[in-house]
N, C-alpha and C positions, 0 to 999 in steps of 0.2 A: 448135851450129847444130841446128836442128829443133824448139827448144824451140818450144812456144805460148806466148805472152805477153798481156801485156793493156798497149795504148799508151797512157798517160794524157791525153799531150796530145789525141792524135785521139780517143781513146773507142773503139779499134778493136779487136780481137783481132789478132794476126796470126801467123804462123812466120817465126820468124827464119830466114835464109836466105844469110847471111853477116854477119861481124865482120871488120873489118880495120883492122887498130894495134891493138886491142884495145879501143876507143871508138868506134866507128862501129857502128852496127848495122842492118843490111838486112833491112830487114823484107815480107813479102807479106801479103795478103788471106789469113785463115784461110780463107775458102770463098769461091767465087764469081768465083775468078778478082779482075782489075784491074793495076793498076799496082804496081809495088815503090816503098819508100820511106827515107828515112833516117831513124829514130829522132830527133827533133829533142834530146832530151833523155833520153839511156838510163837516166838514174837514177830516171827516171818509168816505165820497163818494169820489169812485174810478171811474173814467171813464173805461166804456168794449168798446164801441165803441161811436164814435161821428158823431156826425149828417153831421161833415166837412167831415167825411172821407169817409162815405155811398155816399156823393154826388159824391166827388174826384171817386171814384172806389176803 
């Protein structure tokens, strides 16, 4: 959770913001606020950055 992604289906960035069963994935607005969403197809999220690497440096 916290990674940045890239949604394919929408075209959107987002942060993940919960997984649950380990297939669903709750995604949010990288900026700007809005609504939260479900991943329609997670195998189309791309990781932009992850939460390992922000910590790593």
């Amino acid at each position: 959770m916290g990674d940045t992604v890239h949604d394919e289906v929408t075209d959107r960035k987002a942060i993940v913001t919960d997984v649950q069963k380990g297939t669903t994935f709750i995604l949010r607005p990288e900026a700007g606020g809005g609504e939260n969403w479900v991943a329609q197809d997670p195998e189309k999220l791309t990781v932009v950055e992850s939460t390992l690497t922000s910590y790593l440096g």
